[in-house]
C-alpha positions as CSV (number, residue, x, y, z in Angstrom):
1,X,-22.4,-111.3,20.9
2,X,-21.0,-110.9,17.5
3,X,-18.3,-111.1,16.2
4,X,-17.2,-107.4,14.4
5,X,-15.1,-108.1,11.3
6,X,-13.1,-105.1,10.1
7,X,-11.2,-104.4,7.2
8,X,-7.9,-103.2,7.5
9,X,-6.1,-99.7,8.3
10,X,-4.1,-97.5,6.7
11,X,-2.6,-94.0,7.6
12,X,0.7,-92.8,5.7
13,X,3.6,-92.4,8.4
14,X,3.9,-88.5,9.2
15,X,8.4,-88.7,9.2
16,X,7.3,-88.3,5.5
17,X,10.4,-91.2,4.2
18,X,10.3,-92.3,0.6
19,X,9.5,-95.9,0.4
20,X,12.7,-97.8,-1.4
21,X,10.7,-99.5,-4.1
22,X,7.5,-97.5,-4.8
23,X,8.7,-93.6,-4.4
24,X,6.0,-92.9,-2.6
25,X,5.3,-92.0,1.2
26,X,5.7,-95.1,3.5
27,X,2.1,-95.9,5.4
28,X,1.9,-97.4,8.7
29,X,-0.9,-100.5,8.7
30,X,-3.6,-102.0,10.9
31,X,-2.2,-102.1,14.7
32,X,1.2,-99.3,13.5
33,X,-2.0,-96.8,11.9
34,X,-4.2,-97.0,15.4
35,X,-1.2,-97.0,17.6
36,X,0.0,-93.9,16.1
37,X,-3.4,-92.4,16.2
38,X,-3.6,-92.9,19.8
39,X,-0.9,-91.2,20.6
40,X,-1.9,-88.1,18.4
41,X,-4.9,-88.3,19.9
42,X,-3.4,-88.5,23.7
43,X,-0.8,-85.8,22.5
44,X,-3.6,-83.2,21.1
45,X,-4.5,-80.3,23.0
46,X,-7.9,-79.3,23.8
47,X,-9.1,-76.8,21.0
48,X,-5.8,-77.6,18.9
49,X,-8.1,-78.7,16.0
50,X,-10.3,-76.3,14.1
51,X,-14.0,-77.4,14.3
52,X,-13.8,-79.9,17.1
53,X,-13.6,-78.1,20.6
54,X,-14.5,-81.1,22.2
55,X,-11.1,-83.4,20.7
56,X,-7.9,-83.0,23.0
57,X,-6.3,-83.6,25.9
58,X,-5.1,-81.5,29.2
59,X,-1.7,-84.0,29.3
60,X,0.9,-81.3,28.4
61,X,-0.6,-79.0,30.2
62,X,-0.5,-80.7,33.0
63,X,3.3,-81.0,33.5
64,X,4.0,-78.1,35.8
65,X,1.6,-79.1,38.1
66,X,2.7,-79.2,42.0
67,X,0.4,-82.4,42.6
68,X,0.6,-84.7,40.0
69,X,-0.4,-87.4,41.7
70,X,-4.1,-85.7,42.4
71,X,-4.3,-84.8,38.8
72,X,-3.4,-88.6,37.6
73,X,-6.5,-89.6,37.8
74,X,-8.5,-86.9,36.2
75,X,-6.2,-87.2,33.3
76,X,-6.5,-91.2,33.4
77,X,-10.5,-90.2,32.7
78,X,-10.2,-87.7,30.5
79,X,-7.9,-90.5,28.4
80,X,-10.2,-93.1,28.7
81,X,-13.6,-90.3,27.7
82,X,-11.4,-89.2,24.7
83,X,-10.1,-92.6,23.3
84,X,-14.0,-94.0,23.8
85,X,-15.7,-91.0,22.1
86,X,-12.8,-90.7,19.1
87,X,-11.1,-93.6,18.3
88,X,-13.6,-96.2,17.0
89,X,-11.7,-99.0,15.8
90,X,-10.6,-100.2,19.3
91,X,-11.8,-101.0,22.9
92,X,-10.1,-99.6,25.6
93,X,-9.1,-101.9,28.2
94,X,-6.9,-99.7,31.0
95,X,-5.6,-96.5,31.3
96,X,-2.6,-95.7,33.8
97,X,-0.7,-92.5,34.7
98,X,2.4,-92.4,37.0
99,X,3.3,-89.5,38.3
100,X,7.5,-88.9,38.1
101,X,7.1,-86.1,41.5
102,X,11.0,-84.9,41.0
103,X,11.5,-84.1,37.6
104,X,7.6,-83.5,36.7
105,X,7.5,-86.2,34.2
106,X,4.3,-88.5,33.5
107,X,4.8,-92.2,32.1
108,X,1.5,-92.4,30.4
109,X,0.2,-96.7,29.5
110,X,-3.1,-97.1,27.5
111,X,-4.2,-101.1,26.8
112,X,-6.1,-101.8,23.9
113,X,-7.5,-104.1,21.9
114,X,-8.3,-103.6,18.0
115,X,-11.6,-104.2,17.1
116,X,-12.5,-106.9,14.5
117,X,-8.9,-107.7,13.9
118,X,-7.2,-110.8,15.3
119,X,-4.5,-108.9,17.1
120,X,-3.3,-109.5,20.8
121,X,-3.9,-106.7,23.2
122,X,-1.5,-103.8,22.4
123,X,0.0,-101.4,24.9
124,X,1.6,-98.2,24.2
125,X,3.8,-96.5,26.6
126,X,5.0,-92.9,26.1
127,X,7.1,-90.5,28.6
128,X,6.0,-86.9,28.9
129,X,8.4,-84.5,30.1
130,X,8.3,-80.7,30.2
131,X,10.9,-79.2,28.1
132,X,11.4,-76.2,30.3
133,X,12.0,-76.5,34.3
């Protein structure tokens, strides 16, 4: 197999802060850019963005739910189908969900690796929690 060579990635940072130097937005580079993507993309509901039906996720949702432990695993797929079909520049390595029964919380942990960059494997762990019980 191959090896892929990428070039790198660049997104500007979306708190919008003035870099020091240059005056202009700060950016967020190669493993910052996808990491923050990811989480958009895990934090996105389903028809959130015009002309893509298909981009978004059930997570938030899913926080009122009686069972979370049943629907852990449906949301663990329907991580793994949205970070294959959407985000190109890495490969998915695992998906977990825990399930936080009392206060109907979900710690949410996505492994990746980048693609065509000489990066470890990254992991991003967020905390979900419903802002109304």
């Amino acid at each position: 197999m191959a090896v892929q060579i990428s070039r790198a990635f660049k997104d500007i940072s979306l708190s919008f802060t003035r870099h020091p130097v240059t005056n202009d937005v700060t950016v967020l580079k190669n493993e910052d850019a996808i990491k923050r993507s990811v989480i958009n993309l895990c934090r996105t509901r389903i028809n959130e963005r015009f002309f893509n039906d298909l981009l978004g996720t059930s997570i938030e949702d899913s926080l009122f739910e009686t069972n979370l432990n049943d629907i852990s695993s449906f949301l663990e797929r329907e991580i793994t189908v949205l970070l294959k079909n959407f985000e190109p520049r890495i490969r998915l390595t695992n998906v977990l969900i825990d399930s936080i029964v009392d206060s109907h919380e979900l710690q949410i942990r996505i492994e990746y690796e980048i693609v065509g960059l000489p990066f470890p494997t990254q992991n991003i762990e967020f905390l979900l929690q419903p802002t109304r019980i």
